[in-house]
C-alpha positions in Angstrom: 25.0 -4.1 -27.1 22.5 -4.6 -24.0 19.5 -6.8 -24.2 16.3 -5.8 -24.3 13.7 -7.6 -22.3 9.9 -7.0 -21.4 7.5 -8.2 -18.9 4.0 -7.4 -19.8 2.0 -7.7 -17.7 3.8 -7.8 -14.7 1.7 -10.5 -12.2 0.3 -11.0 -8.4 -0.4 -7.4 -8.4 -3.3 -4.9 -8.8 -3.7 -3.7 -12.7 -1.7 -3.5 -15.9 1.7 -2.8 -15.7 4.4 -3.1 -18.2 8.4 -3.1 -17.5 11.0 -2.7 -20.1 14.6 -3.4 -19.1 17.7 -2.8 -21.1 20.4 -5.3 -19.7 24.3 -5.3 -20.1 26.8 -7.6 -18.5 24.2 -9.3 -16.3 22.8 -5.9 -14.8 19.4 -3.7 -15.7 21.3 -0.6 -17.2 17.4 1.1 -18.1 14.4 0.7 -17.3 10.7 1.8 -18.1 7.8 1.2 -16.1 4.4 1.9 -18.2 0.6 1.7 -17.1 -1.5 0.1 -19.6 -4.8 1.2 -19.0 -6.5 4.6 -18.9 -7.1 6.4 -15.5 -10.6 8.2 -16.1 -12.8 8.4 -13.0 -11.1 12.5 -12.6 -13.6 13.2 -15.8 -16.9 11.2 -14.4 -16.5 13.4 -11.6 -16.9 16.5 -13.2 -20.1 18.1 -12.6 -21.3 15.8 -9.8 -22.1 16.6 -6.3 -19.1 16.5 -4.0 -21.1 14.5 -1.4 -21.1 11.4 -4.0 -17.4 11.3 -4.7 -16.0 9.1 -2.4 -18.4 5.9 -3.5 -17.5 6.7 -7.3 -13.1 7.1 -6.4 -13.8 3.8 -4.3 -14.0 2.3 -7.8 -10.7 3.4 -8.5 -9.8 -0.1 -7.3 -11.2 -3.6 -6.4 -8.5 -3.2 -3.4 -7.6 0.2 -2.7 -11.1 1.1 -1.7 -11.7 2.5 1.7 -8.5 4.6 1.0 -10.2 6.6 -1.4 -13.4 7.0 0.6 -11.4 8.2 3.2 -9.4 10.5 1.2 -12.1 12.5 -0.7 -14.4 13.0 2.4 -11.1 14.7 4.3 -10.7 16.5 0.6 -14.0 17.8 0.8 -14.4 18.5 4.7 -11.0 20.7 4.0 -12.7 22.7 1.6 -15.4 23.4 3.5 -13.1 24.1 6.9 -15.4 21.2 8.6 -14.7 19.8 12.1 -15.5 16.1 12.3 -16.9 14.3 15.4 -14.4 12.4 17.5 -16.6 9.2 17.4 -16.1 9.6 13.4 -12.9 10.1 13.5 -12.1 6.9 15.8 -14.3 4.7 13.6 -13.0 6.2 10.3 -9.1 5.2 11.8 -10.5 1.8 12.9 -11.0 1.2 9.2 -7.8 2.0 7.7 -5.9 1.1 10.5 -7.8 -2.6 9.7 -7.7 -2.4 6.3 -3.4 -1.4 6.3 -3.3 -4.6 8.0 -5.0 -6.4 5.6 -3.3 -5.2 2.9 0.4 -5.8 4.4 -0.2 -9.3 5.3 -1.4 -10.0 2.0 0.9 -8.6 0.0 3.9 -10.1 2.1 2.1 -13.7 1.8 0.0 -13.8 -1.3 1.8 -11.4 -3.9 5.5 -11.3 -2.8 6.6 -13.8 -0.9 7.0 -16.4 -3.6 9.9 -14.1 -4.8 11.8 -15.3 -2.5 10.4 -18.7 -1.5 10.7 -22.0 -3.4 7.3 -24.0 -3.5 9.0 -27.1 -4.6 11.9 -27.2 -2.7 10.0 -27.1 0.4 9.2 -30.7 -0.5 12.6 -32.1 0.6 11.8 -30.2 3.7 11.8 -32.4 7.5 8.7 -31.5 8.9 10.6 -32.0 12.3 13.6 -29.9 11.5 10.9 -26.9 9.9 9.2 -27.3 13.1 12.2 -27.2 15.3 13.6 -23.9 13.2 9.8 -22.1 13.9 9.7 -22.6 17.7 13.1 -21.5 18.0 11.7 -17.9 16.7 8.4 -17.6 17.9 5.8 -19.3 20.4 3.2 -19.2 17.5 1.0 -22.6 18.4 0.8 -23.4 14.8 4.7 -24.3 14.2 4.4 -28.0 15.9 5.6 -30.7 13.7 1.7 -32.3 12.5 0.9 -28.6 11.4 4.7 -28.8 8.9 3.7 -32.4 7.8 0.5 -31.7 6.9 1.6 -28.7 4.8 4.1 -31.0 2.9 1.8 -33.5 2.5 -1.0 -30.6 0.7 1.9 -29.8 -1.1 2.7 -33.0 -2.2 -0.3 -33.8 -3.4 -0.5 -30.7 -5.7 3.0 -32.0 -7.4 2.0 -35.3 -8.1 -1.7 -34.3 -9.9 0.7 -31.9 -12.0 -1.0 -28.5 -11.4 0.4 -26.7 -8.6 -2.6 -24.6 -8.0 -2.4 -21.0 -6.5 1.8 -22.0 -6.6 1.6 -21.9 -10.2 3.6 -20.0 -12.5 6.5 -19.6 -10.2 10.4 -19.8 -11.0 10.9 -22.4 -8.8 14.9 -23.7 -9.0 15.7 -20.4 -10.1 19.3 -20.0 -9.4 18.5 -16.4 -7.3 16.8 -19.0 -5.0 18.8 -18.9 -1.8 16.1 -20.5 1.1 17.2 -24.0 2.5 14.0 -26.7 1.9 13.2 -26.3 5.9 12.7 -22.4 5.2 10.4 -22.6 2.4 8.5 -25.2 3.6 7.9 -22.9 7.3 6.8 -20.1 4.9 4.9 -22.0 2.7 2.7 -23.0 6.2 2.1 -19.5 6.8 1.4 -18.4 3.3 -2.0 -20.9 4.3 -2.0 -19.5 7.4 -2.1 -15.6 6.6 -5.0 -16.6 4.0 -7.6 -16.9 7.3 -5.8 -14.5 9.5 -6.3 -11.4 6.4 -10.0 -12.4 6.6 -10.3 -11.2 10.0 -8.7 -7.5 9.2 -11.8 -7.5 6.4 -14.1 -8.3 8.8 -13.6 -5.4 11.1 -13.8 -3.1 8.2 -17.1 -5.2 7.3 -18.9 -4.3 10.6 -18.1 -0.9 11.0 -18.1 -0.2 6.9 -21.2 -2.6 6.1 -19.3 -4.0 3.7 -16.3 -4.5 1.9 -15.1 -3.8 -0.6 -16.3 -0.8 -0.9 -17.3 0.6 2.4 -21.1 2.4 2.7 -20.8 4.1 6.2 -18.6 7.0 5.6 -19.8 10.4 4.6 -18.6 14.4 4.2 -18.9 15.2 8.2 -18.0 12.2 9.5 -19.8 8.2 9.4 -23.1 7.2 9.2 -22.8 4.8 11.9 -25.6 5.7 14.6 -24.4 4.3 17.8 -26.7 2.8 20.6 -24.9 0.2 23.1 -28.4 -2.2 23.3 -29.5 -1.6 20.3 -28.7 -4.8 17.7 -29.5 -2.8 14.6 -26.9 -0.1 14.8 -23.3 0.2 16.0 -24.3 -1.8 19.4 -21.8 -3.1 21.8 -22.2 -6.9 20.6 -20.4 -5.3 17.5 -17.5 -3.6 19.1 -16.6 -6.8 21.2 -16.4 -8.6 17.5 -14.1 -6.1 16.4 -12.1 -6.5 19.5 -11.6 -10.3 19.0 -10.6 -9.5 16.0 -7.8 -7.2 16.6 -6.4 -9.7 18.9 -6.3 -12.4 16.8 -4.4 -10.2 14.3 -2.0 -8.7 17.4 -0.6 -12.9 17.7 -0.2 -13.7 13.9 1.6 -10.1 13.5 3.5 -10.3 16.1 4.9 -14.0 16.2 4.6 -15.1 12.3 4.6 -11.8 10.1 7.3 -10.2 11.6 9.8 -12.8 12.2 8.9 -14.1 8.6 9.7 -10.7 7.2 13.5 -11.1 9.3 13.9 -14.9 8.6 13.5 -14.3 4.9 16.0 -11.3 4.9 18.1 -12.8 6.6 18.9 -15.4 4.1 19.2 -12.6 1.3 21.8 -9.9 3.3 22.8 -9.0 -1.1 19.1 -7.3 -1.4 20.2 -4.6 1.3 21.9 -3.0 -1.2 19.6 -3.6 -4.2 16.4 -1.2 -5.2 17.5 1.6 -3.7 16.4 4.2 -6.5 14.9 7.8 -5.3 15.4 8.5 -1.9 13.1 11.7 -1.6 10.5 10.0 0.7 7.0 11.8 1.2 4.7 10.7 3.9 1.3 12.0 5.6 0.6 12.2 9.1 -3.1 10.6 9.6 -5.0 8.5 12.7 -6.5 12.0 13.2 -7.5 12.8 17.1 -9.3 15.8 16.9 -11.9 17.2 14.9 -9.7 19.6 13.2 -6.7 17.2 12.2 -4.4 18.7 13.9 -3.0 16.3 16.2 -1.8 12.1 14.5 -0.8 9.6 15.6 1.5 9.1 13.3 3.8 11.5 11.7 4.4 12.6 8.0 7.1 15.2 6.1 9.4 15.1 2.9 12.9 13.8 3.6 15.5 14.9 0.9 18.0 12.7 -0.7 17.6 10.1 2.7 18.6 12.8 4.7 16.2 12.6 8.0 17.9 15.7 9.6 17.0 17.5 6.9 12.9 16.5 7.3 10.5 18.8 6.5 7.6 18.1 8.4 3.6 18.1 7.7 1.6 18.3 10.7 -1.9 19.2 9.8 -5.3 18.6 7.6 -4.3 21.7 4.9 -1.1 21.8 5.2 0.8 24.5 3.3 4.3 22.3 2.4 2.0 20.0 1.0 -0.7 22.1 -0.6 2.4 24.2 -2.3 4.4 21.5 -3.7 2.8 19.0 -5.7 2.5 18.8 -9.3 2.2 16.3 -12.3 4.0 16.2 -15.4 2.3 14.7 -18.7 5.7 14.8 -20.5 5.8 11.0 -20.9 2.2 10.4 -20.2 -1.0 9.6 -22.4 -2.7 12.6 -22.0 -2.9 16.1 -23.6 -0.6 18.4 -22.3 2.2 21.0 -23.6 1.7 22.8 -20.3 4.5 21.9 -18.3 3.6 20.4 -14.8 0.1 21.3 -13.4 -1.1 21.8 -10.1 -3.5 19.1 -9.1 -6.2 22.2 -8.4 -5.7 22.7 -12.0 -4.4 18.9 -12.9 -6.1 17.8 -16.2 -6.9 13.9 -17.2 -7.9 13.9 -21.1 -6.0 10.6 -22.7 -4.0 11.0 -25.7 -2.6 7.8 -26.6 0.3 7.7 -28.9 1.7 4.1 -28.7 4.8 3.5 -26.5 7.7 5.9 -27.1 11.1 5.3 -25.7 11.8 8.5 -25.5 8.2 10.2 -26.0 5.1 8.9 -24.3 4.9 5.3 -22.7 2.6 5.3 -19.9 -0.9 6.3 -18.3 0.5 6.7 -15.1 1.6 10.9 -14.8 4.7 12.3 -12.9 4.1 13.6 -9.9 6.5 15.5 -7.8 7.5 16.7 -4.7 9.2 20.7 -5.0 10.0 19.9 -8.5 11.8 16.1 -7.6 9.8 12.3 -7.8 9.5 11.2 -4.3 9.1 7.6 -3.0 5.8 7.0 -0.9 5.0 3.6 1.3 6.0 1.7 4.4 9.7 3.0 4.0 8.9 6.6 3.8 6.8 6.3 6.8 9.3 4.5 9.1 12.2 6.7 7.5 9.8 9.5 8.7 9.4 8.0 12.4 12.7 7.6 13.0 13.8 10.9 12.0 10.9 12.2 14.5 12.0 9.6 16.9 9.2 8.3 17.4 9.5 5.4 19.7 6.3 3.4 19.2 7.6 2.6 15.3 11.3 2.3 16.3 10.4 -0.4 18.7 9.6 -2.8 16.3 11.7 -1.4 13.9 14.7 -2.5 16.0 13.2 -6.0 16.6 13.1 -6.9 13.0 16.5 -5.6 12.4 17.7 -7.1 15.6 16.0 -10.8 14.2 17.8 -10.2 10.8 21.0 -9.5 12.4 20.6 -12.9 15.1 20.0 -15.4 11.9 22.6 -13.8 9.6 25.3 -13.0 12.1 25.5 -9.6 10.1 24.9 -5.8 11.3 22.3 -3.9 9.4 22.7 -0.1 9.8 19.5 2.3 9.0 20.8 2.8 5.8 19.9 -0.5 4.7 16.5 0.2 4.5 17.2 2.4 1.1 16.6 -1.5 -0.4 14.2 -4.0 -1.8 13.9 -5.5 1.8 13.9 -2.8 3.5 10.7 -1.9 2.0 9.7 -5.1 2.9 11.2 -4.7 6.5 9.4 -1.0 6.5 5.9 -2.7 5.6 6.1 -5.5 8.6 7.1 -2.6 11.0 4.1 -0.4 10.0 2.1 -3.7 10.3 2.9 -4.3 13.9 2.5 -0.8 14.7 -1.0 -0.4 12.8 -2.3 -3.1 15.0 -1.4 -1.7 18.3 -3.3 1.9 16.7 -5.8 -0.4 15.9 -6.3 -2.0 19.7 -5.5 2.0 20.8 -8.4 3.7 18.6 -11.2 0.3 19.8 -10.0 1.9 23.7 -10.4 5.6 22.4 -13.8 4.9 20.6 -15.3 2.8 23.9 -14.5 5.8 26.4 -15.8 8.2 24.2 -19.1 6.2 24.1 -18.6 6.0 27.7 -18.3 9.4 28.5 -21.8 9.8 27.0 -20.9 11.0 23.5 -22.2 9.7 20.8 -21.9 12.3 18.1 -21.2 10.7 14.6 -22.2 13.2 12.0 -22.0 16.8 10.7 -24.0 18.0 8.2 -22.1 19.5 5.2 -23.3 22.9 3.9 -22.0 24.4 0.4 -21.8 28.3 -0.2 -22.1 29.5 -3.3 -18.9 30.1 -5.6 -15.4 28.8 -6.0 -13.6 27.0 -2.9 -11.2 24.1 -3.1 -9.5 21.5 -0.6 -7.4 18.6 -0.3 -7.4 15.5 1.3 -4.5 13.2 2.1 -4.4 9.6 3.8 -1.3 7.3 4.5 -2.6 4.3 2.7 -0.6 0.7 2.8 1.4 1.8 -0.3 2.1 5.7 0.3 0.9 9.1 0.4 -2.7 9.3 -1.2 -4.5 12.4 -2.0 -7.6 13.5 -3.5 -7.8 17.3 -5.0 -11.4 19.0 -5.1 -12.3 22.4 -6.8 -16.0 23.0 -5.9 -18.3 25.6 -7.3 -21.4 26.6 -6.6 -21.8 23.0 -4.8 -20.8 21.5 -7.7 -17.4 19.6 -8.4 -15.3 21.8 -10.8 -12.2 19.9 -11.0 -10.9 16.6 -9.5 -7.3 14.6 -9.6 -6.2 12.0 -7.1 -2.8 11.6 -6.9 -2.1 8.1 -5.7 0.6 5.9 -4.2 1.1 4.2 -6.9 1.1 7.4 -9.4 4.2 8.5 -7.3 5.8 5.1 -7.5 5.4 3.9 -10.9 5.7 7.5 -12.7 7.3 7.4 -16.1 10.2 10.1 -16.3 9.1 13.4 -15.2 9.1 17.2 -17.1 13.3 17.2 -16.6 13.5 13.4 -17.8 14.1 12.3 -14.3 13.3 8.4 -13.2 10.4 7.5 -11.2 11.5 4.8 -8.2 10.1 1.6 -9.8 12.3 2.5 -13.1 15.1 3.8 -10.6 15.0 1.5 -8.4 16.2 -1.4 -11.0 18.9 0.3 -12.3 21.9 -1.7 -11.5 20.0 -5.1 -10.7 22.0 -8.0 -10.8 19.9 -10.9 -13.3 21.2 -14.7 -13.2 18.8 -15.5 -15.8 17.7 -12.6 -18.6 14.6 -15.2 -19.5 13.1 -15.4 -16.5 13.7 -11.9 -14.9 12.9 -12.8 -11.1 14.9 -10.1 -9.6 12.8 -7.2 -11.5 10.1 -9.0 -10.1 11.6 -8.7 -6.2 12.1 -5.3 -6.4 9.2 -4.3 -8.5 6.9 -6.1 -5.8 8.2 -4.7 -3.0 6.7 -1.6 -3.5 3.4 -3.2 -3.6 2.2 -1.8 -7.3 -1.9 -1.2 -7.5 -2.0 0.0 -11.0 -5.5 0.2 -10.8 -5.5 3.0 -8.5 -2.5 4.5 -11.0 -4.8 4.5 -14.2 -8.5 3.2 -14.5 -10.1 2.4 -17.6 -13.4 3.3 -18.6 -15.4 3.8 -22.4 -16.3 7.6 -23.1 -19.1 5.7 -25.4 -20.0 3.6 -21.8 -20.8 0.6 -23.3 -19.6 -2.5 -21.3 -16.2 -3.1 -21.3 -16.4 -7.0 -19.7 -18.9 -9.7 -19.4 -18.6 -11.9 -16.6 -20.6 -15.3 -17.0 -21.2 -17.5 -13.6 -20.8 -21.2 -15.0 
């Protein structure tokens, strides 16, 4: 008889999320993966003006937020068969390219790293020896011996007042622990590190957006951002030199630290390659739009079946028709109404119907989405998987350095099926990283010689006809495939259903009883230690989980559902 354990709520992510594990003879032989809180925003939508619906979906999330402004202005704009200017479009990939970075180096760092790293054993770390093994990977200034001292010394001093701070709550000397003290203690130094460097991805999506969270400069037609070279109260050329410090900054901390992190860690964990592999349908969008059509990315997207990147199916354009045709969402095992079989997002309904969690019934708020009838893996992976399979050079590049790292340290050979792993996601996401940051340097250059060819177009105006139309919007956001749906009519929003990375990642079992990839993914996961469940944690994590985005909560009565009190 297997063992049953639960971890509720699963932490260092984005939301509520609950996973239910059945283990026999030291292995996850089921697994459930269950949203806690009720997605609503679909039904405040209803009956508003399309124009104002990517500020309300930016509240999807308290991270996930220019994503979704960019998503349901391209869902709108396809309705309406708009063109958008190219300075809008350059400014608009600015953002996400600034904000992907953002969000990689964080989640690495701050929500996933300690996975893998031991706080406390970094203490019987040589500074000397930490700073020896960093210089011999990278030329990052920040490696030198005082820098590794001064870190043990912080953490020392956390130990000895007995509260370990932001390295709290960790299962340090958990036996799954492999790093030596010299290992933990270099990626302990960068964990502080990354903590500035993330602040300056925010801050280019703070001068172009106005703020962020939630970005105010974007709108249905393109971005609100006037531009005038000497003028200091618009986008002026004072602010574009900020952005490109920025991106430069970020270019030397990717490059050197993130990266090579990423490889060093693997390196020391070769088991993980073949661990987490789950669903292996990948679905990924093209996006960095160039045109004012979207017809021409600079990256690529497509469905791969069952890991098979000969047989890609590709989408190439704003609209497309594989896309448009094959997605729907089951409410089989979900807590909403339904009886209806999978929907169509165009005719997707959101109307919660909570029952109480059901093994075999309904036990999450998070839908099922699929891709032609079959749950599909979105994020990093599916993108990479997606480049390589196009052969497109500019990801494989750095694809082949981090492998090539991984292989140096461990003295092993990792072949492209590796990536169908817990690290490999993580190997995916730091590849995507280093590549988002030369799109980002690429898009600043586009953007400039636009200006300078005496352009400085920013906006279309939207105009609504009068009865039914509909549209779609996708974006590649840091953890997958996003898109927002839109039925319109009479300028009016009919219907509305974002299907979100995260939806497509942690979906319960779909209309034929098939596994989503978190619950997938775990099956067959070795655990040392049934009470403290680290591995689900590893492999859960590396997909980056934002259940926020997955399933909001609001009150239908909208009374307040927190206080918060500044003491």
């Amino acid at each position: 008889m297997g063992k049953r354990i639960v971890i509720d709520p699963i932490t260092r992510i984005e939301g509520h999320l609950r996973i239910d594990c059945e283990v026999d003879g030291g292995k996850v032989t089921d697994a459930w993966a269950s949203g806690t809180m009720w997605r609503g925003v679909e039904q405040i939508l209803l009956g508003r003006d399309p124009r104002d619906a990517w500020a309300i979906t930016q509240r999807f999330c308290g991270v996930c937020t220019t994503v979704h402004a960019i998503a349901s202005v391209r869902a709108v704009e396809n309705a309406l068969q708009m063109s958008v200017p190219k300075n809008a479009q350059y400014i608009r990939n600015l953002m996400i390219a600034a904000h992907a970075i953002h969000d990689e180096i964080v989640h690495f760092y701050h929500l996933s790293a300690l996975d893998w790293v031991d706080v406390t054993s970094a203490l019987k770390a040589d500074p000397k020896a930490t700073a020896d093994l960093a210089e011999s990977l990278s030329d990052w200034p920040m490696n030198g011996v005082k820098v590794q001292a001064a870190t043990k010394e912080r953490l020392s001093t956390l130990v000895e007042s007995g509260q370990l701070g932001i390295f709290a709550n960790g299962y340090w000397g958990h036996p799954a622990m492999k790093l030596p003290p010299e290992v933990n203690l270099l990626a302990v130094t960068h964990y502080l590190q990354a903590l500035d460097v993330q602040r300056k991805a925010n801050k280019i999506v703070s001068v172009l957006g106005s703020k962020t969270p939630h970005i105010q400069n974007v709108a249905v037609g393109g971005v609100s951002n006037p531009i005038a070279l000497n003028s200091q109260s618009v986008l002026s050329i004072e602010r574009l030199l900020l952005v490109k410090e920025a991106i430069d900054e970020l270019k030397a901390f990717i490059t050197q630290v993130y990266t090579v992190d990423v490889a060093a860690v693997a390196a020391f964990y070769p088991e993980w390659t073949q661990i987490g592999k789950g669903v292996i349908n990948y679905l990924a969008a093209p996006d960095f739009p160039l045109d004012e059509k979207g017809t021409k990315f600079v990256t690529s997207g497509g469905y791969i079946p069952e890991g098979d990147l000969a047989g890609l199916k590709p989408i190439t354009t704003f609209g497309d028709k594989l896309l448009m045709d094959n997605v729907a969402e089951s409410v089989k095992h979900s807590w909403y109404q339904g009886g209806k079989g999978p929907l169509h997002p165009y005719k997707g309904e959101t109307v919660a119907e909570y029952t109480d969690f059901q093994e075999k019934g309904k036990y999450s708020f998070v839908k099922s989405p699929t891709f032609n009838g079959k749950p599909a893996q979105v994020g990093p992976l599916a993108r990479v998987l997606v480049a390589a399979a196009v052969k497109d050079d500019a990801v494989v590049k750095h694809l082949t350095r981090v492998i090539g790292i991984i292989e140096a340290i461990a003295k092993i050979k990792v072949p492209l099926e590796a990536l169908h792993s817990t690290l490999g996601r993580h190997a995916a996401r730091a590849v995507m990283c280093a590549r988002n940051v030369e799109i980002l340097e690429d898009q600043w250059n586009l953007l400039m010689a636009n200006i300078a060819a005496g352009d400085s177009s920013t906006f279309e105006k939207p105009v609504f006809p009068k009865g039914e139309i509909q549209g779609f919007g996708f974006h590649e956001a840091p953890r997958g495939m996003l898109s927002h749906w839109i039925v319109i009519e009479d300028g009016i929003i009919k219907n509305y259903q974002a299907v979100v990375p995260t939806t497509w990642n942690a979906a319960p079992r779909n209309e034929d009883d098939q596994m989503g990839p978190y619950e997938a993914s775990l099956i067959g996961t070795p655990l040392a230690d049934p009470e403290r469940p680290l591995e689900v944690l590893r492999t859960i994590h590396s997909f980056d989980p934002c259940l926020a985005c997955a399933v909001h909560l609001i009150d239908p009565d909208k009374r307040d559902i927190i206080q918060v009190r500044a003491l």
